[in-house]
C-alpha positions as CSV (number, residue, x, y, z in Angstrom):
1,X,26.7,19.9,2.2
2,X,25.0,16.3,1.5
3,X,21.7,16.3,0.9
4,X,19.5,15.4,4.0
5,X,17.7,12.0,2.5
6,X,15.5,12.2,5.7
7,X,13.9,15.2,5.0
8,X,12.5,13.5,1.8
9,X,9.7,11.4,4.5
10,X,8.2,14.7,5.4
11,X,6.9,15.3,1.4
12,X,5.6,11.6,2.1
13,X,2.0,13.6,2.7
14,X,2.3,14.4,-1.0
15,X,1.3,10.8,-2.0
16,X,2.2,9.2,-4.6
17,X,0.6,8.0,-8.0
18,X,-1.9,5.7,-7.7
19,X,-0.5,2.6,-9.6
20,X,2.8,2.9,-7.8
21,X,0.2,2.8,-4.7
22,X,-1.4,-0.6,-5.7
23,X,2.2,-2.1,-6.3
24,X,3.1,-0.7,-3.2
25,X,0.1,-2.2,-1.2
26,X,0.2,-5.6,-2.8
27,X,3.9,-6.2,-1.8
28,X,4.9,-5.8,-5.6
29,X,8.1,-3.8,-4.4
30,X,10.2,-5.2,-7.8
31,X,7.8,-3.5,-10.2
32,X,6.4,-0.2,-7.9
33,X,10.3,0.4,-8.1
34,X,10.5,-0.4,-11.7
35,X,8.0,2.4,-12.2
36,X,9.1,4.8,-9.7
37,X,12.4,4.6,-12.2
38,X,10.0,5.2,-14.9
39,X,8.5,8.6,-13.1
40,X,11.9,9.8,-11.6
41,X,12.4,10.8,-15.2
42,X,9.6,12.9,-15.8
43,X,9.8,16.2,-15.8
44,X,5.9,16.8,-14.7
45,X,6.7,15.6,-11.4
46,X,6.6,18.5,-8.7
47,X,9.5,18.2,-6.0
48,X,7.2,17.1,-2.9
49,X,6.4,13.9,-5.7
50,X,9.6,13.6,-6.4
51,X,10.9,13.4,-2.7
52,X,7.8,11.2,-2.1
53,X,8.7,8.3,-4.4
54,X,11.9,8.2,-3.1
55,X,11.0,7.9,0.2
56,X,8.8,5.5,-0.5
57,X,11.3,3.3,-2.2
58,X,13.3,3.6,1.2
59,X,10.7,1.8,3.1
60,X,10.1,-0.6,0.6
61,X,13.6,-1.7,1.0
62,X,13.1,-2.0,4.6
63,X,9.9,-3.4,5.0
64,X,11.4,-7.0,4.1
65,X,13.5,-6.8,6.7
66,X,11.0,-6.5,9.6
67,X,8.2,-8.8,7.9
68,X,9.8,-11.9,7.7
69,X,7.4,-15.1,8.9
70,X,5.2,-16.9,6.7
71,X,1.9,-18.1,8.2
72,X,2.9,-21.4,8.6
73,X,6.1,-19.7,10.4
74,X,4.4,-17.6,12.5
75,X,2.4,-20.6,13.7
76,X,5.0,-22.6,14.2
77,X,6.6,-20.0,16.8
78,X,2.8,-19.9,18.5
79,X,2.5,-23.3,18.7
80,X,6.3,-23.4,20.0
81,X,5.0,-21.8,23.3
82,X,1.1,-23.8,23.5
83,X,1.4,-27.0,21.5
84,X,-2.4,-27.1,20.8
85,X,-2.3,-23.7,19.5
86,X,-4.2,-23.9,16.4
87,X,-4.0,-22.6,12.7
88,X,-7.8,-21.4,13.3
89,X,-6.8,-19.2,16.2
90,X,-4.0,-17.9,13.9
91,X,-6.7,-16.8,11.5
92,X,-8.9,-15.3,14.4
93,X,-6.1,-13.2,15.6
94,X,-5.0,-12.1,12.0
95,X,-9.2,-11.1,11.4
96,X,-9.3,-9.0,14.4
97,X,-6.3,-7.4,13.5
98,X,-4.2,-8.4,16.6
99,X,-1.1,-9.6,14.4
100,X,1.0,-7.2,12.2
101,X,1.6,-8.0,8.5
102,X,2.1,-7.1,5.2
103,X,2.4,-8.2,1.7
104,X,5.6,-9.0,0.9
105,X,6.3,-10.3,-3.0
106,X,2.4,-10.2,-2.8
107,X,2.3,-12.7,-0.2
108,X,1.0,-12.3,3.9
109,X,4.3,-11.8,5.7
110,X,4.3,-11.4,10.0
111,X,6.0,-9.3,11.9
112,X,9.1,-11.0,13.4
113,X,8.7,-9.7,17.2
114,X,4.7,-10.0,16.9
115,X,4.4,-13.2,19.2
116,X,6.2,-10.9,22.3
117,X,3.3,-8.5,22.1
118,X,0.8,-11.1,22.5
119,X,2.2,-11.6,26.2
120,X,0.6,-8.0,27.0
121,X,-3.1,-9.3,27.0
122,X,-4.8,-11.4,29.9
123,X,-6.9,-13.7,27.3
124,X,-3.7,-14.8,25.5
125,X,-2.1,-15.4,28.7
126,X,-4.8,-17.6,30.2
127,X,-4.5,-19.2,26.6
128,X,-0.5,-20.3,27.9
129,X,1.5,-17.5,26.5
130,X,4.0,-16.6,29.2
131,X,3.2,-13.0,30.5
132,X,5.1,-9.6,30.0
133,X,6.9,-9.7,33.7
134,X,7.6,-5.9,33.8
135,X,3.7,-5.8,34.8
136,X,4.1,-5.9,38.7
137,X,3.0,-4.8,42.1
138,X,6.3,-2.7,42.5
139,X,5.2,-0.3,39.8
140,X,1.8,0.3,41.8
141,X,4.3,0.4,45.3
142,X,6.4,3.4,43.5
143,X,3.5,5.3,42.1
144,X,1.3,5.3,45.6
145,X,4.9,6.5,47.2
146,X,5.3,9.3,44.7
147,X,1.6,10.5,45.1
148,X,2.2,10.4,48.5
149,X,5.5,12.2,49.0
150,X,4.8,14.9,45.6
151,X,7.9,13.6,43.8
152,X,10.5,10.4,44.0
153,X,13.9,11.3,42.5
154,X,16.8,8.7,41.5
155,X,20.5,8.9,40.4
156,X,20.9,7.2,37.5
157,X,24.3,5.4,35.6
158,X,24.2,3.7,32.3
159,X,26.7,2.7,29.5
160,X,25.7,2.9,26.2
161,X,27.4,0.8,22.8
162,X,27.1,1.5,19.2
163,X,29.5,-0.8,16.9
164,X,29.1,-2.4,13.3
165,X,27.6,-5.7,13.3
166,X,30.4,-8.3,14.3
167,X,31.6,-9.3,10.9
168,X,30.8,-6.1,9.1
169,X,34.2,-4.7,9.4
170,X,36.3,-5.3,6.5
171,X,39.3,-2.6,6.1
172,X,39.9,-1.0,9.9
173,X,40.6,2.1,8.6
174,X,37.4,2.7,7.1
175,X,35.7,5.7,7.9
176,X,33.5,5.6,11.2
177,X,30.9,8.0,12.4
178,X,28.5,7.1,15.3
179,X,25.9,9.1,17.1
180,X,25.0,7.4,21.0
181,X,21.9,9.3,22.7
182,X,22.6,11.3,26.3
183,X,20.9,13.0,28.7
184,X,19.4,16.1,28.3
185,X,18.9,19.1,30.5
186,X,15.1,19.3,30.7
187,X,12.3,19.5,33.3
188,X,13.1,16.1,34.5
189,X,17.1,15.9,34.9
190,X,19.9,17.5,36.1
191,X,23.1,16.4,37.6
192,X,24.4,15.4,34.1
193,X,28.3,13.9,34.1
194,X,30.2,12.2,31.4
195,X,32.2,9.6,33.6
196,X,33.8,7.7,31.0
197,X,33.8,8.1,27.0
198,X,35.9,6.8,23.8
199,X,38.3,9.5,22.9
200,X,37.2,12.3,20.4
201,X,33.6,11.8,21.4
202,X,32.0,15.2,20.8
203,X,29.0,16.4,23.1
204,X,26.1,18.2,21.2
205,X,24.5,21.3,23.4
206,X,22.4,20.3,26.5
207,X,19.5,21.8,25.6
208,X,19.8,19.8,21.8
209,X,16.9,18.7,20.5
210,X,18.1,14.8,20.2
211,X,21.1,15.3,22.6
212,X,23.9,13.1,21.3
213,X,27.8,12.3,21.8
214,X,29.3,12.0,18.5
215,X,32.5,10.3,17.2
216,X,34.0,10.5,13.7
217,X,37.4,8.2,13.4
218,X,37.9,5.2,11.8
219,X,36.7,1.4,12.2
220,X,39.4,0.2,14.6
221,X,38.1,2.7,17.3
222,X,34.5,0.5,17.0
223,X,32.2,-0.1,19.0
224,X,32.5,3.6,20.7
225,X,30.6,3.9,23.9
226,X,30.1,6.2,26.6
227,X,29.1,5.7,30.4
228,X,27.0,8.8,32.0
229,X,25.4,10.0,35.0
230,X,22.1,11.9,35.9
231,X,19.1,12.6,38.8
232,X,16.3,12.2,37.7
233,X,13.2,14.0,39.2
234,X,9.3,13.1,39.0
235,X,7.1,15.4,40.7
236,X,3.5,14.6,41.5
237,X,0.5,16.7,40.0
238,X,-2.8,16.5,41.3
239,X,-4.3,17.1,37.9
240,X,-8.2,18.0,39.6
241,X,-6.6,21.0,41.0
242,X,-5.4,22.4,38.3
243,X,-6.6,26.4,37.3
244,X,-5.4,27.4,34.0
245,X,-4.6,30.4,32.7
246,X,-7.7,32.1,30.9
247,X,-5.6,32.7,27.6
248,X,-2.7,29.8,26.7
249,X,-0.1,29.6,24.4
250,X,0.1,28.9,20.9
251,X,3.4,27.4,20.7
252,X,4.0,23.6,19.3
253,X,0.5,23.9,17.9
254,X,1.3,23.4,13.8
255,X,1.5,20.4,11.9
256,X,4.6,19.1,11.3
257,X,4.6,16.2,8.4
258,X,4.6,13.4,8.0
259,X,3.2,12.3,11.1
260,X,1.6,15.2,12.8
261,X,-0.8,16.1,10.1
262,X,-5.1,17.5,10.8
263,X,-6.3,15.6,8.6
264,X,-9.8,15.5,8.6
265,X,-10.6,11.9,10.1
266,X,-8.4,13.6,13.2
267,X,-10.1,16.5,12.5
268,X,-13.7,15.0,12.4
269,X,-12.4,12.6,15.7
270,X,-11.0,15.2,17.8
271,X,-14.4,17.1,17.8
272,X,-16.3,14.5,18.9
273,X,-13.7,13.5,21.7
274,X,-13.3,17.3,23.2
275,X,-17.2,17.8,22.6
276,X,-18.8,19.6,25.6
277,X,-15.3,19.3,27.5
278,X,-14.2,22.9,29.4
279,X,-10.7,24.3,29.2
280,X,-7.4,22.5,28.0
281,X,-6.8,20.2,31.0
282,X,-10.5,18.9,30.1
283,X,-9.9,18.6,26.4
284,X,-6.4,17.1,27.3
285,X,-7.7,14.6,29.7
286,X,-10.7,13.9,27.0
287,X,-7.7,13.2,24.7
288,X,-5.5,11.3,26.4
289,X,-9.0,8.9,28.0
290,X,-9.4,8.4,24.4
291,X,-6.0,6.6,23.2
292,X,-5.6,4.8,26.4
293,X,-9.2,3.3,26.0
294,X,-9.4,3.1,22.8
295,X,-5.5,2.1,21.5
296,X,-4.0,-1.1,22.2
297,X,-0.6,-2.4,22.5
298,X,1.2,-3.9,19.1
299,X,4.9,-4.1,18.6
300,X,5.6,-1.8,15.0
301,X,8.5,-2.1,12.8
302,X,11.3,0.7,12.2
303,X,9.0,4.2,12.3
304,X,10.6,4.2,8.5
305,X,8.5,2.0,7.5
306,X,5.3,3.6,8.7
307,X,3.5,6.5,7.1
308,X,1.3,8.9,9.0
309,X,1.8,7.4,12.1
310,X,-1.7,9.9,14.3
311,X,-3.8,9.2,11.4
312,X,-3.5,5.0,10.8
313,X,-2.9,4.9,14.5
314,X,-6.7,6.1,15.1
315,X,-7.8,4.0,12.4
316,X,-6.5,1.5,13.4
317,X,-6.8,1.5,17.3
318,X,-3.4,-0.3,17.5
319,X,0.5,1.2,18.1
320,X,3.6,0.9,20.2
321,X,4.6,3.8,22.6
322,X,5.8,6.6,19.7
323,X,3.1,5.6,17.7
324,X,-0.1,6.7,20.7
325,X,2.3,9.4,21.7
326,X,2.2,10.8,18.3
327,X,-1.5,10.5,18.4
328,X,-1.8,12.4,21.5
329,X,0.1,15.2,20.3
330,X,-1.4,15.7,16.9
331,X,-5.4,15.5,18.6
332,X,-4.0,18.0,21.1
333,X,-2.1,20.3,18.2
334,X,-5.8,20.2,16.9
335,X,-7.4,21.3,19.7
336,X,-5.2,24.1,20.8
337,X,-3.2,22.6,22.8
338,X,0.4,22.6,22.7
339,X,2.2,19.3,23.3
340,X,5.5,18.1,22.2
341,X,7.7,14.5,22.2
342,X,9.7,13.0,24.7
343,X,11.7,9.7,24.5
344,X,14.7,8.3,25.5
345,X,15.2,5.2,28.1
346,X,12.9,3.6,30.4
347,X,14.7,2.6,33.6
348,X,14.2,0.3,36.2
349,X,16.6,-0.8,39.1
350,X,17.2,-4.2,36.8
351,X,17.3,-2.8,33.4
352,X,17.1,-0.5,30.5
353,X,14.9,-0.4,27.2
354,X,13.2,2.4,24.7
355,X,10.6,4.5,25.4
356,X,8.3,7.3,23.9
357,X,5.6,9.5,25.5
358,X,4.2,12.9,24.9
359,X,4.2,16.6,27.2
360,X,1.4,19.3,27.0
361,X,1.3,22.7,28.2
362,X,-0.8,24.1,30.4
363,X,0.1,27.6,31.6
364,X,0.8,28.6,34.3
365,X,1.7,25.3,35.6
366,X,4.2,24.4,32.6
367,X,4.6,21.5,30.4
368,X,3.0,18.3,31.8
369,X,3.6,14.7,30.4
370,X,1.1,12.0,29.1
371,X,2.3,8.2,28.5
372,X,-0.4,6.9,27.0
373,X,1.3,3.5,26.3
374,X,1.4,2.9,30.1
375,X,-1.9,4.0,30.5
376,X,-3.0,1.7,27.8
377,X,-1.4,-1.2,30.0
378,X,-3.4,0.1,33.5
379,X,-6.4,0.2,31.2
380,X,-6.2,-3.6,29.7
381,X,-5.3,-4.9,33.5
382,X,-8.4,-3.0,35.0
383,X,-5.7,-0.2,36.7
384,X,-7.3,2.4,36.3
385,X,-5.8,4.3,39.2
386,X,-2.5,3.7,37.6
387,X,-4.1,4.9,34.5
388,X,-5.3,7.9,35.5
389,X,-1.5,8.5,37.0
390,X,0.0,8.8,33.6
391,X,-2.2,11.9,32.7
392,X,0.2,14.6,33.5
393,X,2.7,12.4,35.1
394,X,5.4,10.2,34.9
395,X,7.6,8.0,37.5
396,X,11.7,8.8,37.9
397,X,12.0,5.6,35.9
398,X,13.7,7.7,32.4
399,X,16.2,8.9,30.6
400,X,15.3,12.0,28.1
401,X,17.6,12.4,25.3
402,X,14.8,13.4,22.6
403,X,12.6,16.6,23.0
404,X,11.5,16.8,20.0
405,X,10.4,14.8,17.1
406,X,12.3,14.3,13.5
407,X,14.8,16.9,14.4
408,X,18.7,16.4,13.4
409,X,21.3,15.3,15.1
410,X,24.9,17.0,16.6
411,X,26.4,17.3,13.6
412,X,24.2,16.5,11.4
413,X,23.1,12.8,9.7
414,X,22.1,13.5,6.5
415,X,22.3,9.6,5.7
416,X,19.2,7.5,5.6
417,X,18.9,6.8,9.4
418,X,18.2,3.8,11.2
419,X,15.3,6.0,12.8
420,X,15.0,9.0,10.9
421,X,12.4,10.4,13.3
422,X,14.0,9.4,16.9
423,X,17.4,8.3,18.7
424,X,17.0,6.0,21.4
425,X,19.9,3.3,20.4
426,X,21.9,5.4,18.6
427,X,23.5,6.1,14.1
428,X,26.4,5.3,13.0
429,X,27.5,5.3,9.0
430,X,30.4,3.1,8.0
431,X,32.3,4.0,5.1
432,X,29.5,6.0,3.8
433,X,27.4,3.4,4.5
434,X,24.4,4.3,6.6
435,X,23.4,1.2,8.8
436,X,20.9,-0.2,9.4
437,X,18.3,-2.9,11.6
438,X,21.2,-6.1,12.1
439,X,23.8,-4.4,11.0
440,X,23.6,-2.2,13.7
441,X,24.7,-3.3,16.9
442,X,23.7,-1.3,19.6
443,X,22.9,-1.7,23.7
444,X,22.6,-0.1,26.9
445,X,24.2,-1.2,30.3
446,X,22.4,-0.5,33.9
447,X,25.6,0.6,35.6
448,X,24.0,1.6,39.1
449,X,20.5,2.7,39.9
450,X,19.9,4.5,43.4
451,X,17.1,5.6,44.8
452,X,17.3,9.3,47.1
453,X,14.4,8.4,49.5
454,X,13.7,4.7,49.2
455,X,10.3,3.5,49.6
């Protein structure tokens, strides 16, 4: 069997040598890889370092492709929205670390989809940039209903797409394999149906780990697609009347590298966050007040491209979705409680679009959820009702296809993956070729969206 080049991330927390390091951070890609080729023949090398420097080398090659803007680019796209938007207010954002970059050929390159995330925060807004519209009243309306009734439920019907980029396609009988995320039976779903499919789609387990349908055929049969069904349940916890257990579990407690690692800056920060608290629903709650307080919104590049993912998060203080989820779980790992990922869709009655948040267990009650992106956004709006929602709750707005973080696929992709560590969009490898960012075209389709009890 092919090697799995994904596997190689997790020996990222081997490091590597420190002058491929300094190349690495200065943006000098051409000659950190010029001495990675240098090392890759020594024999001194242990495997972890090994693995590590090619890993490494895979995100360098990606990294270009997300940071593309110059300064005088990314200023021209601010000042495309607010005219009198000026190159000293580029410079205040970049010093207060509000816009994503990194050295590219040793020079400052932007984040391409950084000026979206900038629509999140009321100061920019009052500033002239457009607002995110998915912050409305009718999120507040559904939440109040579900609190109020102990659980909303929806049926759900979306088609998803994976196909090469348009263009990409060369010989039609070139070899085709392609991976499209679906439902999976958890807590949350049931009612799962396959209405419609491309032929010789093959559907992993239910209970997968990153439940997939999976097609291997040739180019002509692109863009594969399937169209599926599911109800989807959100029940209400009242998280002050919880009892626990006196003893809990130890399950989904352990590190798990590259991203869930007690280091000890986590180590040192969890302490002081669960200091004094009482139980695990304390500690979690301690925890999950933390991120949302203390994290804010930034759009990220491919998780490829990121390294230790908890840890720079809490240096930081900025992340997407996956990124404070993954915080969450690896403070809770370190304080004894077990938590685990969850990601799919996020589904509204208009559209569809990814999503990560985290569960922790608390027995006897089970596995409850945390999504401390949304509570991030009830927290830099002055929600904090809404905030204090997403602590062991979610809403019927999802679609769960991922239970569990950097686990393989049904069969297997042991080609660099778009998203080594997730599946929200979907893989697909094209004559051998894994792809990748544009040359992946991928989508999802609201088919119907019904609620069972309207509110």
């Amino acid at each position: 069997m092919k090697q799995d080049c994904n596997a190689l991330f997790a020996d990222l927390a081997a490091g590597v040598p420190a002058d491929v390091r300094r190349l690495y951070d200065a943006g000098d890609f051409d000659a950190a890889n010029r001495r990675i080729d240098c090392l890759l023949t020594q024999t001194r090398l242990p495997e972890s370092g090994h693995n590590a420097l090619l890993a490494l080398r895979e995100i360098m090659r990606r990294i270009p492709q997300y940071y593309t803007l110059t300064r005088e680019q990314a200023l021209a796209q601010m000042q495309a929205e607010v005219p009198d938007f000026t190159a000293e207010e580029l410079d205040a954002l970049v010093a207060a670390d509000r816009l994503d970059w990194r050295y590219v050929n040793r020079e400052p390159r932007y984040l391409d989809r950084f000026l979206n995330a900038l629509r999140l925060y009321p100061d920019m807004n009052a500033r002239g940039f457009a607002p995110d519209p998915s912050e409305t009243e009718n999120r507040d309306r559904m939440l109040a209903a579900m609190r109020e009734r102990g659980e909303l439920t929806a049926q759900i019907t979306l088609k998803a797409t994976v196909a090469p980029a348009p263009g990409l396609v060369t010989d039609p009988n070139a070899e085709w394999e392609a991976w499209l995320p679906i439902p999976a039976d958890c807590e949350q779903q049931s009612g799962i149906e396959i209405l419609d499919a491309t032929p010789g789609g093959r559907i992993a387990p239910a209970d997968a780990p990153q439940r997939t349908i999976y097609w291997k055929t040739t180019a002509a049969q692109a863009p594969c697609t399937v169209t599926y069904r599911y109800r989807v349940r959100a029940e209400y916890h009242d998280m002050d009347a919880l009892v626990p257990d006196p003893v809990q579990p130890g399950f989904f407690t352990r590190e798990q590298a590259p991203h869930i690692l007690f280091t000890p800056w986590l180590r040192a920060l969890c302490a002081r966050i669960i200091a004094g608290c009482d139980g695990p629903v304390e500690k979690a709650r301690a925890i999950y007040d933390y991120v949302t307080t203390n994290t804010n919104y930034r759009y990220q590049p491919a998780y490829a491209c990121l390294e230790n993912i908890s840890e720079n998060c809490a240096k930081s203080g900025w992340g997407d979705c996956g990124v404070m989820s993954l915080l969450f779980i690896t403070l809770c790992r370190i304080a004894g409680i077990p938590a685990r990922w969850q990601s799919g869709l996020y589904v509204t009655p208009k559209e569809a679009g990814c999503h990560d948040w985290a569960q922790f267990y608390i027995a006897p009650y089970g596995w409850l959820w945390a999504d401390c992106s949304f509570g991030s956004s009830a927290h830099r709006f002055g929600c904090e009702e809404r905030r204090r929602h997403f602590f062991g709750n979610l809403d019927p707005l999802r679609m769960v296809a991922n239970r569990e973080f950097y686990a393989q696929l049904t069969p297997p992709d042991n080609a660099w993956r778009n998203d080594p560590y997730d599946n929200q969009m979907g893989e697909a490898v094209l004559n051998g070729t894994p792809l990748h960012h544009e040359a992946l075209d991928t989508g999802v389709e609201l088919v119907a969206f019904t609620w069972e009890t309207p509110f």
